[in-house]
C-alpha positions in Angstrom: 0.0 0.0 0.0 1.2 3.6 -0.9 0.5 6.7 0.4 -2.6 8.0 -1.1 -0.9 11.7 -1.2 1.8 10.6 -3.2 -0.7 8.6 -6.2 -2.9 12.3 -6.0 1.0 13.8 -6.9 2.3 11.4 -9.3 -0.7 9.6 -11.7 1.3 9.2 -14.0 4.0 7.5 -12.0 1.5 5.1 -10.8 0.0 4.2 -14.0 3.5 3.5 -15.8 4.3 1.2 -12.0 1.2 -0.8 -13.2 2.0 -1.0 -16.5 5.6 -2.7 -16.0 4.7 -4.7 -13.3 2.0 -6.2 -15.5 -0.8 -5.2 -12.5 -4.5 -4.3 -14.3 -5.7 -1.5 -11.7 -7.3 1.9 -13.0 -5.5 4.7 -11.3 -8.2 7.2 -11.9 -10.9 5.2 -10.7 -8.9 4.8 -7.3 -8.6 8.8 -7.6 -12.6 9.3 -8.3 -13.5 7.5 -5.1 -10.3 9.1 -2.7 -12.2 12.7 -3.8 -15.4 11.4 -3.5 -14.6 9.4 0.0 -12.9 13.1 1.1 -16.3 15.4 -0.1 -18.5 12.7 2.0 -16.4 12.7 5.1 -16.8 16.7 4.8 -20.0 16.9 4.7 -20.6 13.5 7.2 -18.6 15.3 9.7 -20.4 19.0 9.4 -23.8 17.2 10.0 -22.5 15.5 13.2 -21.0 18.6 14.1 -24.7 20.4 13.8 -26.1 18.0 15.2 -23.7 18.3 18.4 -25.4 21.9 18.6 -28.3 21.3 18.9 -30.4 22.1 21.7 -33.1 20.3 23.6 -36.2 20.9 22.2 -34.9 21.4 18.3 -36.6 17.7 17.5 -37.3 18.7 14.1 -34.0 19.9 13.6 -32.3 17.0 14.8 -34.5 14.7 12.4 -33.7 16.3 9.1 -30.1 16.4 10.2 -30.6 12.7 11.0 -32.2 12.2 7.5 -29.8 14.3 5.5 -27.1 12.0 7.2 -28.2 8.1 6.8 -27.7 8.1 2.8 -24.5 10.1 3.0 -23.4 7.1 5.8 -24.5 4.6 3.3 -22.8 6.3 0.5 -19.5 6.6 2.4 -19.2 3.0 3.6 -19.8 1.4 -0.1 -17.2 4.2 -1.4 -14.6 3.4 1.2 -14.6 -0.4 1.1 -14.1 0.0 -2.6 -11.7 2.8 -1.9 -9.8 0.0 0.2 -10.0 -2.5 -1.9 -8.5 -1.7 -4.6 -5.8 0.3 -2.5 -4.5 -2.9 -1.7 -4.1 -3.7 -5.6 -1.6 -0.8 -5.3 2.1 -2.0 -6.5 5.1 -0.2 -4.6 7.2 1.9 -7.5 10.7 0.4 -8.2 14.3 1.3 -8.0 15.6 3.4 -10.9 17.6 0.6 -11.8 15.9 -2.1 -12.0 15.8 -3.5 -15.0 12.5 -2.7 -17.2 10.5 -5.9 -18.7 7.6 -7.7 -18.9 8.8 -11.2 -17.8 11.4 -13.2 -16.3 13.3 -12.8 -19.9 14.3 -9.1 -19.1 16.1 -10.4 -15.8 19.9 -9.5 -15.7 22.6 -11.6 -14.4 25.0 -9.7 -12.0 27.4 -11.4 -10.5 28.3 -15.4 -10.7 30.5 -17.2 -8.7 32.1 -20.2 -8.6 32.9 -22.6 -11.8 30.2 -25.9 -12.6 32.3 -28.9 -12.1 33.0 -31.0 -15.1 32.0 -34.6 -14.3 34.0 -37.6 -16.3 30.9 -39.4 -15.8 27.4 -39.8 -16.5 25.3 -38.0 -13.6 22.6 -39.0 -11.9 19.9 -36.5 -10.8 18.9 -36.4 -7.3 15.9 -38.1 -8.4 18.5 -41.1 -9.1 20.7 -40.8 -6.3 18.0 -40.5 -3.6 16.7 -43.7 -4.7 20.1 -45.5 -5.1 21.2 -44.7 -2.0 18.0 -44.4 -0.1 17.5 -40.9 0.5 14.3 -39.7 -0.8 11.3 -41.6 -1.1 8.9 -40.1 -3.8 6.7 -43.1 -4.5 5.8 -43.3 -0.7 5.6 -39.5 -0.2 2.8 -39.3 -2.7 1.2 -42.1 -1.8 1.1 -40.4 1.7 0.8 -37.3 1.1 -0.6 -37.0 -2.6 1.2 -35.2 -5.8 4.4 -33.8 -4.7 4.9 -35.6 -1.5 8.3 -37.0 -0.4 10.2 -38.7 2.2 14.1 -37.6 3.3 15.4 -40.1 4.8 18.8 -41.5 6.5 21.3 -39.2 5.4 19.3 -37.0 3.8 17.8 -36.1 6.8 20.7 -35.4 8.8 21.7 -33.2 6.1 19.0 -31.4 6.1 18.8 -30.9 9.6 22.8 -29.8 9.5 21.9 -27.1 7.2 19.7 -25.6 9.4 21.6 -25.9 12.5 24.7 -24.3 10.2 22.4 -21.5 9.4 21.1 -21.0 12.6 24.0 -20.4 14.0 25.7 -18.0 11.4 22.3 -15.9 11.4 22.7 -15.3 14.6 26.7 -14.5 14.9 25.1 -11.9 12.4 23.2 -10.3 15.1 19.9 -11.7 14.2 17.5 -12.5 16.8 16.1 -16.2 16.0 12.3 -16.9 15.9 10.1 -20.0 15.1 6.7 -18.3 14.2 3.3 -19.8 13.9 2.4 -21.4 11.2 -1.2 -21.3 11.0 -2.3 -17.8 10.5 -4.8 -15.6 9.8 -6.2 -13.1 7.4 -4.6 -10.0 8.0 -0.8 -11.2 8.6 -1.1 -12.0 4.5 -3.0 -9.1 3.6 -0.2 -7.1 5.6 2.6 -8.9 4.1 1.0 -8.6 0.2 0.0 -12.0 0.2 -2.8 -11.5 -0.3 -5.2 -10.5 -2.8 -2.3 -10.9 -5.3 -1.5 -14.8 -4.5 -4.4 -15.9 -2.8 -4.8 -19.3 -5.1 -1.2 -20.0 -3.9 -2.1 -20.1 -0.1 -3.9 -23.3 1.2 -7.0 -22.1 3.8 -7.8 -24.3 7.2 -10.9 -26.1 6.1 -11.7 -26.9 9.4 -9.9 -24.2 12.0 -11.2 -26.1 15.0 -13.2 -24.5 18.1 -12.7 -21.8 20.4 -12.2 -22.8 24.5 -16.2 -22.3 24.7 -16.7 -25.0 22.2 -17.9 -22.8 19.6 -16.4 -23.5 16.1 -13.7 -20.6 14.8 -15.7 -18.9 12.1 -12.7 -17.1 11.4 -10.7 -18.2 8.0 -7.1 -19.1 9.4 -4.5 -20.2 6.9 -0.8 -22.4 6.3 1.5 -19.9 5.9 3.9 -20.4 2.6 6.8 -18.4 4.1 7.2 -17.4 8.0 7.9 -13.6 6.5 4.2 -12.7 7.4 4.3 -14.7 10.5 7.2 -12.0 11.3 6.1 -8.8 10.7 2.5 -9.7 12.0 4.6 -9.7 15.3 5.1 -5.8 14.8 2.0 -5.2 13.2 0.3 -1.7 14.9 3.2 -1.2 17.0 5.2 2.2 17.2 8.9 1.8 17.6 11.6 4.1 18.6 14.2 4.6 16.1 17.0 3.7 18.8 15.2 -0.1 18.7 15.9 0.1 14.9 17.4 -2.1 13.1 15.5 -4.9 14.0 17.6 -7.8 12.5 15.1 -11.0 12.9 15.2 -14.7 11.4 12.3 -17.6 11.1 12.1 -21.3 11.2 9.3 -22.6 9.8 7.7 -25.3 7.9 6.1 -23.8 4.5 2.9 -24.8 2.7 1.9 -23.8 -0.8 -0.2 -25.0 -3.2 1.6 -24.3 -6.3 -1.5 -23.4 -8.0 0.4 -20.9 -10.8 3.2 -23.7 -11.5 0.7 -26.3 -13.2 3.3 -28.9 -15.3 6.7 -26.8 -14.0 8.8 -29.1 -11.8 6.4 -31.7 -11.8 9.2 -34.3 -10.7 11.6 -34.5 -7.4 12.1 -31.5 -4.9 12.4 -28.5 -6.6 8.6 -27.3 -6.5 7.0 -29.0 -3.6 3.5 -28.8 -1.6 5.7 -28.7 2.1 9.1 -27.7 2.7 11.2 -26.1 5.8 12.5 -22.5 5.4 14.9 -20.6 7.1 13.8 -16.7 6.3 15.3 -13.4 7.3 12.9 -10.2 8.1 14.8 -6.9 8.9 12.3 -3.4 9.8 14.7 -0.2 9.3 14.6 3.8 9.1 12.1 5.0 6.7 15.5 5.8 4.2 15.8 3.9 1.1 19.6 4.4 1.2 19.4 2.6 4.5 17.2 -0.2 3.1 19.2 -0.6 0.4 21.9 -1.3 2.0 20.3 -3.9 4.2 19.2 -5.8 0.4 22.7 -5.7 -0.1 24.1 -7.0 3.3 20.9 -9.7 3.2 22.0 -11.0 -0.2 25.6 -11.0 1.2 24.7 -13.2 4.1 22.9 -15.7 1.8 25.8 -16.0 -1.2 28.5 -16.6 1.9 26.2 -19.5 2.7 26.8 -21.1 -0.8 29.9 -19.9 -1.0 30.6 -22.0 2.4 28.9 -24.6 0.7 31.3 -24.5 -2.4 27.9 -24.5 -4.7 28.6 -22.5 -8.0 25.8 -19.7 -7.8 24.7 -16.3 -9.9 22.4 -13.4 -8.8 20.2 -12.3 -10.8 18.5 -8.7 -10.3 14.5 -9.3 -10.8 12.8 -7.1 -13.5 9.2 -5.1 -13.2 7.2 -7.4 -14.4 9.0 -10.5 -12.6 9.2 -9.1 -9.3 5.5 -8.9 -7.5 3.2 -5.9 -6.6 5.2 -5.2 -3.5 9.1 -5.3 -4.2 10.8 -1.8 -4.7 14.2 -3.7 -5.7 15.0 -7.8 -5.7 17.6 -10.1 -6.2 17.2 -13.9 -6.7 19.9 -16.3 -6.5 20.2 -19.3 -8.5 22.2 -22.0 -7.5 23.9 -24.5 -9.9 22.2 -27.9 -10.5 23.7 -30.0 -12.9 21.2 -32.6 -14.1 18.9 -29.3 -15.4 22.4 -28.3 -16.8 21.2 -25.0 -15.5 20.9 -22.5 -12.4 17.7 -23.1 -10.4 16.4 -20.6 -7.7 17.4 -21.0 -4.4 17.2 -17.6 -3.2 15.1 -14.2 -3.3 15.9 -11.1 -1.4 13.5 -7.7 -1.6 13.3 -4.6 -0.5 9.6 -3.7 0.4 10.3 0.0 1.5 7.5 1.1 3.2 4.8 -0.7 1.2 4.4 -3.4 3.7 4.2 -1.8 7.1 1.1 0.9 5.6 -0.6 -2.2 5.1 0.5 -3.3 8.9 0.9 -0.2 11.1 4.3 -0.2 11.8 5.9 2.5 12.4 8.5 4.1 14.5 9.5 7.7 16.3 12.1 9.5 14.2 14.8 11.7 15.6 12.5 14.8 15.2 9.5 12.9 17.3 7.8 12.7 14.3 5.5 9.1 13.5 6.9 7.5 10.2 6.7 4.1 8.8 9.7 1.4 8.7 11.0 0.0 5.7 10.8 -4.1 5.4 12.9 -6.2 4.2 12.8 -9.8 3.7 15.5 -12.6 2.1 15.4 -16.7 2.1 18.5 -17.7 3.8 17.9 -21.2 3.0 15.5 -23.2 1.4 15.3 -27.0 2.1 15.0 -29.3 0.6 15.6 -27.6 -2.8 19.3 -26.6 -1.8 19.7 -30.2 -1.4 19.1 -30.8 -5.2 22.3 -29.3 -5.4 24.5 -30.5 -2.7 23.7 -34.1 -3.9 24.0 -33.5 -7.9 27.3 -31.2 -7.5 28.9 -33.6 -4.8 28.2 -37.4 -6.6 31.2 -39.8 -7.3 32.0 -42.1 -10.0 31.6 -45.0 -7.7 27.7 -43.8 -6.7 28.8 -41.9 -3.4 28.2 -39.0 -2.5 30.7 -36.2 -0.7 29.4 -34.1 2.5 30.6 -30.6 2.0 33.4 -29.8 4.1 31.3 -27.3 6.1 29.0 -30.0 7.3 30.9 -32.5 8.3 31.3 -31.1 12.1 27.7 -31.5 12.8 27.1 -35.1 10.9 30.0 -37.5 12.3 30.3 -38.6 8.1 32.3 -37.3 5.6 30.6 -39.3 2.9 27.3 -41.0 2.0 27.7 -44.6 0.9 25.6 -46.9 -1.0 23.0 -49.1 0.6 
């Protein structure tokens, strides 16, 4: 959500944001119902304050103030639910240099690091591996769990569960503050993070949300959250911070649900598009200075290519254009990570800066130097996605012989160096 002063300043603006981020909202319609919402509210408020005034006795007066005043009531709630409706269709303007496109083809590569390994042997995919040496489970996942279930198992699951312990523990040497969130959540935490309306067929809703302690069923709509980045900021939501508690540097643990509604036939096979996965994500609330914020998308996206780089996993970052980027973003990066049986860099990582757009739609806001109320900037990076990042520890580490190496950085925690055959 923007500041509805700045779309009466900059139309224009706003309809040419739309236009590259690919968003169908008419900018003068939202402009017809802010004056029209602004003239009622006038003249709403002068009745009420006539009819403050007057005196006992004035009956007569008092009833045609009450009549001129019940369509004018009417009037203003339709216009202001409409009004707020499609205010939340608003997208957040962009950086001046992000790149300018209508899809992910207008993406530009910025940095890559680290060199694909040249195998002198056929590869297997981790589809492969995970069978041969009993690490994933697909057949039983599904069966389970339905399309795009899976089992980690032996290994794998140690792995897994190294990563995040690794992670852990270098987010917080990094000053972040660790969090596991809730999971299930309701309505306004993904209308505050953007969410919601914009991917609402990607978010699986509680069919049955249970009962309240008085036995009464929750009428409520609660939902599975598909990133614990709403989880976070819901913490803050209608909270007013001082600017000494600023930075907050905060990171979440969470299992993730999505329905994967918008990826029908992509990454139908193995673990790079699943139903359930674990997440480790990073949430930082800052000054209401993009120069600021944009320094914390840098130092985020830092934090996650040291990761890989720790990892020894060939990597490139990619800086997200308009049209790729969602309503929200002011400026993203994703990071692809290598995967050699797609012979190609698969995403791994995404890291935004939200400016303000996020915590108008939340309340959050903080005391500035001057004792003046403003709203944070938000920020929000994947640290580390599992089980995807295992596609390619397994792929870039495989032997000849069918075995597969443990990077270096992981073998503290597992007691294993290697992962043999069954």
């Amino acid at each position: 959500m923007l500041d509805i002063n700045f779309i009466r300043q900059n139309p224009d603006k706003m309809k040419e944001t739309c236009r590259v981020k690919n968003i169908d909202l008419n900018i003068d319609e939202i402009l017809k119902l802010d004056k029209e919402r602004r003239e009622l509210i006038k003249k709403t408020d002068s009745l009420r304050a006539e009819q403050n005034k007057i005196k006992k006795g004035e009956i007569e007066k008092g009833r045609k103030i009450k009549t001129e005043l019940k369509p004018l009531l009417e009037r203003l709630s339709l216009v202001e639910k409409e009004y707020n409706s499609l205010m939340l269709l608003v997208p957040n303007i962009v950086s001046d240099d992000t790149p300018v496109g209508p899809d992910e083809t207008y993406n530009k590569e910025i940095y890559r690091w680290g060199e694909p390994k040249n195998f002198d042997f056929k590869i297997k995919d981790h589809i492969q591996l995970g069978k041969d040496l009993d690490l994933i489970d697909l057949k039983q996942g599904v069966k389970t769990s339905g399309f795009r279930g899976y089992y980690l198992k032996n290994e794998a699951a140690l792995l897994e569960l190294a990563l995040i312990w690794h992670v852990v523990l270098r987010m917080t040497a990094k000053g972040f503050s660790p969090v596991i969130p809730p999971t299930i959540i309701r309505e306004f935490a993904l209308i505050g993070s953007g969410h919601f309306p914009f991917d609402r067929n990607e978010v699986y809703q509680i069919a049955n949300p249970g009962r309240l302690a008085d036995g009464n069923k929750i009428k409520e709509p609660l939902f599975l959250g598909g990133t614990s980045e709403p989880s976070l900021l819901a913490y803050f939501a209608g909270k007013t911070l001082t600017e000494k508690e600023l930075p907050i540097k905060i990171f979440g643990f969470s299992q993730c649900y999505r329905s994967e509604a918008g990826s029908y036939g992509k990454d139908t096979k193995g673990l790079y598009r699943l139903h359930e996965f674990m997440k480790v994500e990073e949430v930082i609330l800052c000054k209401n200075d993009v120069n600021e914020s944009n320094k914390w998308l840098e130092e985020m996206r830092e934090i996650s290519q040291e990761i890989l780089e720790e990892l020894e996993l060939p990597y490139r970052v990619i800086q997200i254009s308009t049209g790729d980027m969602g309503a929200g973003k002011y400026k993203m990066y994703d990071i692809e990570t290598w995967m050699p049986s797609r012979n190609n860099y698969g995403e791994t990582h995404s890291d935004s800066n939200m400016t303000d757009w996020q915590a108008r739609r939340l309340n959050i806001k903080y005391i500035d130097e001057k004792g003046e109320k403003r709203f944070v900037h938000t920020l929000n990076n994947t640290v580390i996605a599992l089980p995807r990042i295992l596609i390619a520890i397994l792929e870039n580490y495989q032997r000849k012989d069918g075995r597969i190496d443990v990077p270096k950085v992981l073998q503290k925690y597992l007691g294993f160096k290697i992962i043999p055959r069954k």
